[in-house]
NUPA-169526 format. One line per 2 residues: number of its first residue (from 0); their letters; for each residue z, x, y of C-alpha. Coordinates in nm, 3 decimals. Layout:
# NUPA-169526
NUM	A	Z X Y; ...;
# end
This chain:
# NUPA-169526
0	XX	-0.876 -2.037 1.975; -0.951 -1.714 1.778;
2	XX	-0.653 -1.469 1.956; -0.626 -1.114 1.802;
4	XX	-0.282 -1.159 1.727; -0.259 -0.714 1.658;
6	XX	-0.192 -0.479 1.908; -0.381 -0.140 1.848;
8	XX	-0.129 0.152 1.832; -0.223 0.502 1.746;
10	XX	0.058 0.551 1.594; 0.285 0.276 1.544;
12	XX	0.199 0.024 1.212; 0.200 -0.337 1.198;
14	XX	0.296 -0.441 1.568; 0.153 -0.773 1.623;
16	XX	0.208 -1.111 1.866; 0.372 -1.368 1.664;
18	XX	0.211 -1.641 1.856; -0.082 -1.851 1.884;
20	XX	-0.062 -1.993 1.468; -0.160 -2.364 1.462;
22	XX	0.107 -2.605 1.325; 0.009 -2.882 1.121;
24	XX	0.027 -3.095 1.446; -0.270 -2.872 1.615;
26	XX	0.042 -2.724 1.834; 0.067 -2.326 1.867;
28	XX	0.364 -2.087 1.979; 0.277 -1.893 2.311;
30	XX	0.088 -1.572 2.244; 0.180 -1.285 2.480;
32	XX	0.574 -1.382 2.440; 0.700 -1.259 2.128;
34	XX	0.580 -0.953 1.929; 0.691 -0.777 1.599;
36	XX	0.689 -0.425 1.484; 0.803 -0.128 1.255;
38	XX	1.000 0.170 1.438; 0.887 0.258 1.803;
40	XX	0.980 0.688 1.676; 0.630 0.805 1.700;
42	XX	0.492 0.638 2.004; 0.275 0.871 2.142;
44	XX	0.196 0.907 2.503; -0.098 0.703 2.482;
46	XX	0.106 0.435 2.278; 0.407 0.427 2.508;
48	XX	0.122 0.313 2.774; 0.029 -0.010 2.536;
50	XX	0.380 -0.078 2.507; 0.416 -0.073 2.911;
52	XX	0.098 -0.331 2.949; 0.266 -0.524 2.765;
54	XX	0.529 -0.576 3.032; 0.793 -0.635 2.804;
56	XX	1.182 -0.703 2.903; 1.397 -0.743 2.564;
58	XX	1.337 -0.516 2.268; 1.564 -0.597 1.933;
60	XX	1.601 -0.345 1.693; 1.739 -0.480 1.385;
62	XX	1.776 -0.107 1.194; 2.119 0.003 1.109;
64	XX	2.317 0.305 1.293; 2.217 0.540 1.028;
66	XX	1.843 0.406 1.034; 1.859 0.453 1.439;
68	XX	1.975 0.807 1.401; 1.716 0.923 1.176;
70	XX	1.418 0.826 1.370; 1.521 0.757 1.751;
72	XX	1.244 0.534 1.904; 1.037 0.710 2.188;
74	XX	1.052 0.472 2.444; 1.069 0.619 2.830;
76	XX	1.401 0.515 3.041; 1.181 0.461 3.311;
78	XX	1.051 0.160 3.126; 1.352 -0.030 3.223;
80	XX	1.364 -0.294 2.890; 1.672 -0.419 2.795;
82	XX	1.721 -0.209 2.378; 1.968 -0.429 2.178;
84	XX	2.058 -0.295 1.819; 2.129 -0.620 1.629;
86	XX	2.161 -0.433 1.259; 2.063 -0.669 1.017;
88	XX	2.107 -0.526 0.655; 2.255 -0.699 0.344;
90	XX	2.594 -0.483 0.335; 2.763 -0.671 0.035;
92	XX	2.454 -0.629 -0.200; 2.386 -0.263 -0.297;
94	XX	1.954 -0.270 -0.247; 1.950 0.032 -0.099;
96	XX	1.590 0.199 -0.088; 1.729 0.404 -0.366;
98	XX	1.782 0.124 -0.612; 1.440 0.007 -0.532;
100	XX	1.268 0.325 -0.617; 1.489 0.304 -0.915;
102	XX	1.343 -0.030 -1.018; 1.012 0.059 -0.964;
104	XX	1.052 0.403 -1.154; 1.239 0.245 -1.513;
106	XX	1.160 -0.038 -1.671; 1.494 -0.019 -1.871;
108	XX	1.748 -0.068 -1.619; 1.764 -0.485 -1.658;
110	XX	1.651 -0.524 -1.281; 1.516 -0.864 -1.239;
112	XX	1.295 -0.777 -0.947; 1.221 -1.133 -0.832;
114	XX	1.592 -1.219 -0.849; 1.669 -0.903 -0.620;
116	XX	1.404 -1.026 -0.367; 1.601 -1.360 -0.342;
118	XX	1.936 -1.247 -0.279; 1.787 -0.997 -0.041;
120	XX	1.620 -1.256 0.205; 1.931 -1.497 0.130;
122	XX	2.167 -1.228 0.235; 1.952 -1.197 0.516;
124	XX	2.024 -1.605 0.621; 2.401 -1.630 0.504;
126	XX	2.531 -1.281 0.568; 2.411 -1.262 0.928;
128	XX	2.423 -1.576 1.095; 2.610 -1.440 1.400;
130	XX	2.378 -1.168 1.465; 2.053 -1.447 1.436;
132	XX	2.205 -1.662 1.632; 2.250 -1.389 1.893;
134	XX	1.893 -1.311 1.879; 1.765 -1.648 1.924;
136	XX	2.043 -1.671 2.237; 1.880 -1.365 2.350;
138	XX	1.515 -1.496 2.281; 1.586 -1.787 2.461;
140	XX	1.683 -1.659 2.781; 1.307 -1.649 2.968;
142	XX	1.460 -1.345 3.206; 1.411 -1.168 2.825;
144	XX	1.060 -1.244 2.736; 0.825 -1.123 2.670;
146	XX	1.054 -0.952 2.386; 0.991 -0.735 2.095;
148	XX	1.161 -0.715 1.792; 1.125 -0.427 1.517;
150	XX	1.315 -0.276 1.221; 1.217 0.053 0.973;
152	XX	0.891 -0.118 0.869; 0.878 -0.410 1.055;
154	XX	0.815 -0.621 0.727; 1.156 -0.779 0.568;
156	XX	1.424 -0.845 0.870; 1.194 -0.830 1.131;
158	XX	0.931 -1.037 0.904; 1.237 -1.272 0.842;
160	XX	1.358 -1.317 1.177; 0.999 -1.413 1.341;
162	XX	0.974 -1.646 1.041; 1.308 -1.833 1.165;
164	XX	1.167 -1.848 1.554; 0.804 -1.947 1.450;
166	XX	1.000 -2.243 1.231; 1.215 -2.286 1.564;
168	X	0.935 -2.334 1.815;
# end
C-alpha cells in the first residue's frame, strides 16, 4: 500500500497521518486515525477547510501556556473538536530555545550537544508520565478519534508522543 501519509496545508508545516507504516510482522497502524502537526496559528481559510475534511474529534496540544498565548491556533468554534492542552515541556532542565541558540552560536560554553538531546527526550518519558498516560487514555477512547496532536513545531513532543503510540499499536 503506497498511502501519502502528508496532508497539504498552505500554511501549516509538517502535518502528517501517523498511520499506515509496516511493522516487521507486515501489520500497519490505521491511516486516517491519528495525525501530527506543528501549531494550527496560521490556518488560513482554505486550511481550516482541510482540517474540517478531516472530520476530526480530539485535538492535543502539547505547547505550554506561554507557547499557547503567543500564537493562538485558528481553529473555528463551529468546528466542535474537543482542544486539550496537555503541556509537555522538560521544566526541571533549563533547554530553553535560548540555551539552544546559545549552543549553536559558541563553541566555548562546554555544551555537550548530544548529551542535551538525551536528557531532553528522557525528560520527556520520566518527567511526564501522567500527562502521556492521559493522552493515550484520551487516544483510546474511539468517541475521540480521529485525533490530532501538535506542539510549536510539531517535531520533539509531538514527534515523541506519536513515537510512543506507533510502539503501542
Amino acid at each position: 500500500m503506497n498511502y501519502n501519509r502528508i496532508v497539504k496545508f498552505q500554511r501549516v508545516s509538517n502535518f502528517r497521518d501517523i498511520g499506515g507504516f509496516k511493522t516487521e510482522e507486515g501489520r500497519a497502524m490505521k491511516t486516517g486515525v491519528l495525525f501530527r502537526s506543528d501549531e494550527l496559528s496560521r490556518l488560513s481559510f482554505s486550511d481550516q477547510k482541510t482540517l474540517r475534511r478531516l472530520n476530526l474529534k480530539l485535538i492535543c496540544d502539547l505547547r505550554t501556556p506561554n507557547e499557547r498565548v503567543r500564537t493562538l491556533d485558528r481553529i473555528p468554534k463551529k468546528f466542535e473538536m474537543r482542544l486539550v492542552n496537555i503541556p509537555i515541556y522538560p521544566h526541571r532542565k533549563d533547554l530553553s530555545r535560548l540555551k539552544f541558540v546559545h549552543f549553536l552560536n559558541s563553541k566555548s560554553d562546554g555544551y555537550d550537544f548530544k548529551n542535551l538531546i538525551k536528557e531532553y527526550y528522557r525528560s520527556f518519558a520520566f518527567e511526564h508520565t501522567e500527562k502521556i498516560n492521559q493522552i493515550v487514555t484520551l487516544l483510546s477512547d474511539e468517541n475521540n478519534l480521529p485525533a490530532l496532536i501538535h506542539c510549536s513545531v510539531g517535531k520533539d513532543r509531538t514527534g515523541f508522543i506519536s513515537s510512543l503510540i506507533q510502539l503501542l499499536a
